[in-house]
C-alpha positions in Angstrom: -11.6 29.8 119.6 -10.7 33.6 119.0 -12.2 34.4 122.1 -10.0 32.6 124.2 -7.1 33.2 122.3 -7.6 36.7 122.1 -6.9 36.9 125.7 -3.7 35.1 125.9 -1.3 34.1 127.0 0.3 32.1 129.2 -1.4 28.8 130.7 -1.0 28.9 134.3 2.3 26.8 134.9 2.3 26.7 138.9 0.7 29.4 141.2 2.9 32.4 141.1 0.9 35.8 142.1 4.3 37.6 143.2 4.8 38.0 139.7 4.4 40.9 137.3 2.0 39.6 134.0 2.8 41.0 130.3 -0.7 42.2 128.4 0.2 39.7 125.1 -2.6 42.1 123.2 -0.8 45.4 123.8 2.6 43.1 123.0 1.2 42.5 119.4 -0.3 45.9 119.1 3.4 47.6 120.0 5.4 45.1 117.5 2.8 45.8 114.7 3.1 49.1 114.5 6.6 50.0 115.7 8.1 47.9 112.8 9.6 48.8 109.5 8.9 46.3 107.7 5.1 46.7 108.6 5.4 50.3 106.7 6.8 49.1 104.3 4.2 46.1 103.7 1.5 48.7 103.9 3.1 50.8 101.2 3.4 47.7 98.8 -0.3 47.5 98.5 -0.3 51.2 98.2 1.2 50.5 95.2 -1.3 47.3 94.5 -4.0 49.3 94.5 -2.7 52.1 92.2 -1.8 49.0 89.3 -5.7 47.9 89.8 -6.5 51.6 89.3 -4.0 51.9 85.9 -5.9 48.4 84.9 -9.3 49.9 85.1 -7.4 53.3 83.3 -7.1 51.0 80.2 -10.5 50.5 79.4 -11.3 54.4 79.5 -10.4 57.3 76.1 -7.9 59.4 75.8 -9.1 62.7 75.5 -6.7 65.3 74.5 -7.3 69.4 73.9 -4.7 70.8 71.9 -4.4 74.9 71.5 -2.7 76.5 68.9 -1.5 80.2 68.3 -0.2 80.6 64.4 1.0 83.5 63.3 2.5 84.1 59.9 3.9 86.3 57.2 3.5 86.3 53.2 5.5 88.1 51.2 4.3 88.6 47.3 6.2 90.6 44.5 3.9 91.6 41.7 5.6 93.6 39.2 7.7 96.4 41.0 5.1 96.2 44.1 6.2 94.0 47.4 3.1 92.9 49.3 3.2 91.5 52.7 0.5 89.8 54.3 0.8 88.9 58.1 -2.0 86.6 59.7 -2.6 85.2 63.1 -4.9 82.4 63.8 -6.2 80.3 67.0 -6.9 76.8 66.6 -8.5 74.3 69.4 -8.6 70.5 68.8 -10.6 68.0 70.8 -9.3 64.5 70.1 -10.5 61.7 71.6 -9.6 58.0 70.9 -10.7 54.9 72.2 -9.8 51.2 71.8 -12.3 49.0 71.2 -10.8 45.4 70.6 -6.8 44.4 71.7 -7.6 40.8 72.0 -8.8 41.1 75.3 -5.8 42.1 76.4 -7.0 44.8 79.0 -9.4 42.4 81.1 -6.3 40.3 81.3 -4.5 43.0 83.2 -7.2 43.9 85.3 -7.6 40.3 86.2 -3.6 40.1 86.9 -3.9 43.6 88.6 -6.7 42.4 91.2 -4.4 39.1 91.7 -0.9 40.7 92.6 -3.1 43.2 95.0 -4.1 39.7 96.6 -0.3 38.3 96.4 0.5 41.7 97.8 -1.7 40.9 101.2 -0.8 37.6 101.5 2.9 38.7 101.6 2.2 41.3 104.1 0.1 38.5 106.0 3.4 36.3 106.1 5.2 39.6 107.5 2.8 39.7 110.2 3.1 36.3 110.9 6.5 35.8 111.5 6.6 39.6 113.6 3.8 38.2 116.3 5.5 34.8 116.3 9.1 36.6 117.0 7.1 39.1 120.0 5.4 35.4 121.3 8.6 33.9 121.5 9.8 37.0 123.1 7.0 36.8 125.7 7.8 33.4 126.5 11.1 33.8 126.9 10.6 36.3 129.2 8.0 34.7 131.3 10.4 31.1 131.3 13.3 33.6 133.1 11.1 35.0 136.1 9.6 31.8 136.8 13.0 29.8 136.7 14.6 32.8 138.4 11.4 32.6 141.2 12.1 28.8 142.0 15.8 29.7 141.6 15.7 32.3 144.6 13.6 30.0 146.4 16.1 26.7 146.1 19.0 29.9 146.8 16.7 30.5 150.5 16.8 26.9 151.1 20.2 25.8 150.6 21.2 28.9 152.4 19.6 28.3 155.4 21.1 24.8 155.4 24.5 25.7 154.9 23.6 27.9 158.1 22.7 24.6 159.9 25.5 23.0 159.0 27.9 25.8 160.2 25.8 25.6 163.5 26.1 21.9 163.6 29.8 21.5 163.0 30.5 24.3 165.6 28.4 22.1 167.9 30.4 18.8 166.6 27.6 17.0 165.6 28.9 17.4 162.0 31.5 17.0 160.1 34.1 19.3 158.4 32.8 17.0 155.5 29.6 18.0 155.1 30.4 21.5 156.3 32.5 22.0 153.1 29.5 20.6 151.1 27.1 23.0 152.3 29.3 25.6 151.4 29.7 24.6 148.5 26.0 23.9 147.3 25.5 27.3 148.6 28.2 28.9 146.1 26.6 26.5 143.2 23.3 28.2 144.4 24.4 31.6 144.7 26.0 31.1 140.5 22.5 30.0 140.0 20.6 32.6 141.2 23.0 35.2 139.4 22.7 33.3 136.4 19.2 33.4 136.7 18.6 37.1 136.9 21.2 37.8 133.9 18.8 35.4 131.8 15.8 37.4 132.9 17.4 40.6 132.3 18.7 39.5 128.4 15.0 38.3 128.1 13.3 41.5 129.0 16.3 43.6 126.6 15.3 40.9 124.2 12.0 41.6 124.3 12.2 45.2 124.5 13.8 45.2 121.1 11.2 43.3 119.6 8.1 44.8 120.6 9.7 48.1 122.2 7.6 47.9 126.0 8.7 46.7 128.9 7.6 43.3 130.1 4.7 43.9 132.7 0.9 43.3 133.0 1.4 40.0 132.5 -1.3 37.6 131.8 -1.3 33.7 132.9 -4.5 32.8 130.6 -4.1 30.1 127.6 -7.2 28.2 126.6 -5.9 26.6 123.3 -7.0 23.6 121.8 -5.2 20.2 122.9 -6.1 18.4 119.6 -3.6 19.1 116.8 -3.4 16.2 114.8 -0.9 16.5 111.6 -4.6 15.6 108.9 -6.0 18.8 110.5 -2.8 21.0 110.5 -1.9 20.0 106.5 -5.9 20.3 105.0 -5.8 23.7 107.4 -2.2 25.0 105.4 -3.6 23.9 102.2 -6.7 26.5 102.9 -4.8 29.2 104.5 -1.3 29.1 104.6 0.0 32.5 103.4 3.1 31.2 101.8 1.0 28.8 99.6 -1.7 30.9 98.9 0.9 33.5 97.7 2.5 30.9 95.6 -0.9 30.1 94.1 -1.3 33.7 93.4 1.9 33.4 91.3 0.8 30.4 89.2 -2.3 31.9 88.3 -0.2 35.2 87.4 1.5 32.9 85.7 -1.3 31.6 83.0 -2.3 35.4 83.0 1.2 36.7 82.0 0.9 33.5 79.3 -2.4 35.1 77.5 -1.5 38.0 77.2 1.2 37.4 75.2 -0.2 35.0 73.5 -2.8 37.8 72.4 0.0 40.0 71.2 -0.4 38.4 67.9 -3.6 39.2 67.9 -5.1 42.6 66.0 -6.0 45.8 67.8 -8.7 48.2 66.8 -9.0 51.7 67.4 -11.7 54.8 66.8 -10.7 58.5 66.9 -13.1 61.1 67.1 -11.8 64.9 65.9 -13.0 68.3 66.6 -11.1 71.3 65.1 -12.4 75.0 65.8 -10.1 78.0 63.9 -10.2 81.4 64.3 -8.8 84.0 61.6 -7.6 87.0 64.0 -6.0 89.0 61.3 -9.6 88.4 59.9 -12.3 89.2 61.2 -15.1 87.1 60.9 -13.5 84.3 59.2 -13.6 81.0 61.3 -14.1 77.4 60.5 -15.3 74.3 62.1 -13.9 70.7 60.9 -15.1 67.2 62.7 -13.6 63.7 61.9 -13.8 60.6 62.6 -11.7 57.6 61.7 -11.0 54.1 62.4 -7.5 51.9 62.7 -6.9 48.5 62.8 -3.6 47.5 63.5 -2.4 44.0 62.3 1.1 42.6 63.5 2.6 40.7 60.7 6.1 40.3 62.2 7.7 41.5 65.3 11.3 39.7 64.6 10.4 37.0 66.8 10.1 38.6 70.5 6.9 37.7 70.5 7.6 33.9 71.0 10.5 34.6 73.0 8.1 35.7 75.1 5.7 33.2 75.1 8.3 30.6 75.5 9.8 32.5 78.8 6.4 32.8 80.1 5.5 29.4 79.6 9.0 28.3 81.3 7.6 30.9 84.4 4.6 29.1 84.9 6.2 25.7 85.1 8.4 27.1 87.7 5.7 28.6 90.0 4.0 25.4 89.6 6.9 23.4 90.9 7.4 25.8 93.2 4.3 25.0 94.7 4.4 21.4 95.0 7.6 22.0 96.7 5.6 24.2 99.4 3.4 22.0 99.9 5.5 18.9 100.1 7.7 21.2 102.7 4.2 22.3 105.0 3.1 18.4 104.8 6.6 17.9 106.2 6.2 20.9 108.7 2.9 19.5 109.8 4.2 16.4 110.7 7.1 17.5 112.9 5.0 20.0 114.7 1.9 17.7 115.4 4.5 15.3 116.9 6.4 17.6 118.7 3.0 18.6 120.0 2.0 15.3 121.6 5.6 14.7 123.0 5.5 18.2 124.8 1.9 17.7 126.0 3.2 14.1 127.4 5.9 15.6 128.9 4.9 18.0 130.7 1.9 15.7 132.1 4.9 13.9 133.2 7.1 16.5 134.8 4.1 17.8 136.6 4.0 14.3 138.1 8.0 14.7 138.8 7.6 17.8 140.6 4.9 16.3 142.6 7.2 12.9 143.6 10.6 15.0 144.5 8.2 17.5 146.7 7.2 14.5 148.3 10.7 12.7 148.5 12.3 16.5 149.6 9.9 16.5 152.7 10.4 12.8 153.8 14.4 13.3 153.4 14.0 15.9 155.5 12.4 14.0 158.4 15.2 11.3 157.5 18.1 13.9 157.8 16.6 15.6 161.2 16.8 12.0 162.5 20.1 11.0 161.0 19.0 8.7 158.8 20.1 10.3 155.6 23.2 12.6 154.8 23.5 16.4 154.0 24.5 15.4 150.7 21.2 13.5 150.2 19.1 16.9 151.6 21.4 18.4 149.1 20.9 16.1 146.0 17.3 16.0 146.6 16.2 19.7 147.0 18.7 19.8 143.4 16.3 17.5 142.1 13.5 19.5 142.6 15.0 22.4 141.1 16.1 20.7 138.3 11.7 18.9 137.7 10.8 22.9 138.4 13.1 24.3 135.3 12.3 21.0 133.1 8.9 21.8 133.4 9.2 25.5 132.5 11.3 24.8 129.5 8.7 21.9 128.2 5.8 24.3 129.0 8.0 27.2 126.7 8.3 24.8 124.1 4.7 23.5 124.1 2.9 27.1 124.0 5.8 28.0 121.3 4.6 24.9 119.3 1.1 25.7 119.4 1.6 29.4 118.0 4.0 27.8 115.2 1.2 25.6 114.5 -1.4 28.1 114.0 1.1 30.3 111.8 1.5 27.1 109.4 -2.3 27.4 109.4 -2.7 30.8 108.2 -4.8 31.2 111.4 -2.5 33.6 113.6 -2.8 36.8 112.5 -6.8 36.5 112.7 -6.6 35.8 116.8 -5.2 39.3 116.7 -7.0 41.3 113.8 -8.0 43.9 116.1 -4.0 45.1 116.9 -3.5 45.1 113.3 -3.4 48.0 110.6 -6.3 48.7 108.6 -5.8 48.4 105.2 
């Protein structure tokens, strides 16, 4: 599947080679990495990692190396004679201390540490979820305006040239003033048309230039994407992947984490420090001294005025929350699935249908055409059908839109977006 999707986008709507194509790989590429909030993400598991590294920090000594300079000065009366004695001395300690039992409170926070660095990309997964979903909508919009502004300028040709006839004809008297005024007047409803249809095209390409910060060329008409999205596969697919829950799954299991270690607070901690002591009598030469220690503490909590179950209370109220935030999630992407699997099939109906529409008023245009040249039928039927044609032309854009829109919606509920484009996205 990547390999055709890595290619994208656009499925070929109708032939069109006058038109410039959009690279969608250099679009995602461009939006990933001109983006703030992408820095940001990236510095947020910066940070990740640095709590795993503290984690790992707590199961290491402390080793401290202390230096001292002493200098002092004794006085002593004996009698009627003063004596003053003035000494200076070095001193270098080497202290280590290490903790060897805290209720197995430090694997905790390594275990918690390793889970928020996960949280931490899921989150910035989500980020670059919604940012190549906002540049794909982007494209599309984009690509929607030049093919509704190419069959616009081609209806604009057509119902200019017959407003031309009609002058002709009417100056000849084999028309009326009648239809004269109606050819004029399609032609003024064609020419708003047409200048309506470049002004969308040109807010589509600002729009799009704001998201991803290119221009709109090098486009590509190239979709294969896979026409069976039913809402069973979507949901079990979200369950697996979706970002959002995974992230909230993260948080429950912080949760239970958060819970033990303050359960454990209660529980004693035991310590060993190790002492080395070197001293060195300047003011006397030769006299030094060497002292070692060793000692052991074990710390009991009796009482801690009650925080402690305040704690464990809040803790416990955390966890039910992220739980039931959760089930909500989920209860919200079986909903999500559902609408988009439907909307799905009714788009993919559609525009089987409005391919079929385009086909029957190409048809109908050509044989009113024969009819008008005869007589037969009116100006305003030339008129109402070549409108009709038009209007099966932009239907079937817009249905397309919404379609290829659908399917990348879907795949972001999946959790399966971002990894059609891992190879435009940051390293981390």
């Amino acid at each position: 599947m990547k390999k055709y999707l890595i290619t994208i986008l656009f499925i070929t709507l109708f032939n069109s080679n006058n038109l410039n194509a959009l690279n969608i790989t250099e679009t995602i590429k461009n939006t990933v990495e001109n983006n703030i909030k992408v820095k940001i993400g990236l510095e947020e598991i910066n940070e990740s990692k640095e709590l795993i590294a503290n984690a790992y920090g707590n199961f290491k000594p402390d080793i401290n190396l202390t230096l001292t300079e002493k200098q002092s000065s004794t006085e002593t009366k004996t009698g009627g004679s003063t004596t003053t004695t003035d000494k200076l001395s070095d001193t270098y300690s080497l202290t280590v201390k290490q903790n060897l039992y805290n209720g197995g409170r430090n694997n905790l926070e390594l275990e918690k540490s390793l889970l928020l660095f996960d949280k931490q990309l899921e989150s910035f997964n989500f980020t670059l979820n919604e940012l190549i979903l906002s540049a794909i909508r982007g494209y599309l919009t984009v690509k929607l305006y030049e093919k509704s502004l190419e069959v616009t300028e081609k209806n604009f040709q057509v119902i200019k040239k017959i407003n031309e006839d009609a002058k002709k004809k009417y100056e000849l008297g084999v028309s009326t003033l009648s239809d004269l005024k109606n050819a004029e007047s399609s032609f003024q409803n064609a020419n708003a048309n047409l200048v309506i249809a470049k002004g969308d095209l040109t807010i589509g390409k600002e729009t799009f230039k704001q998201i991803v910060g290119l221009e709109p060329v090098n486009l590509q008409d190239l979709l294969k994407f896979d026409n069976k999205k039913n809402k069973d596969d979507i949901l079990n697919n979200a369950l697996d992947n979706n970002h959002e829950i995974k992230s909230l799954e993260f948080d429950v299991e912080i949760s239970k984490i958060d819970l033990e270690i303050y359960k454990k607070v209660k529980l004693p901690s035991l310590d060993i420090t190790g002492d080395l002591s070197y001293n060195d009598d300047v003011s006397a030469k030769g006299t030094e001294s060497t002292s070692g220690s060793i000692s052991a503490q074990l710390s009991i909590p009796i009482f801690q005025k009650g925080i402690e179950n305040s704690d464990i209370r809040k803790f416990q109220s955390k966890l039910i929350q992220n739980e039931l935030k959760l089930s909500d999630k989920i209860n919200d992407i079986d909903l999500q699935a559902s609408i988009l699997s439907n909307n799905y099939q009714i788009y993919q109906s559609q525009l089987t249908a409005s391919k079929s529409k385009i086909e029957s008023n190409s048809i109908l245009l050509d044989i009113v055409k024969q009819e008008y040249e005869s007589g037969i039928k009116t100006f305003t039927d030339l008129i109402n059908q070549e409108e009709l044609l038009l209007d099966s032309y932009l239907s079937s854009f817009d249905i397309n839109n919404n379609l290829l829109i659908t399917y990348f919606e879907i795949l972001a509920l999946e959790g399966k977006l971002i990894s059609e484009f891992s190879d435009y996205l940051p390293t981390i």
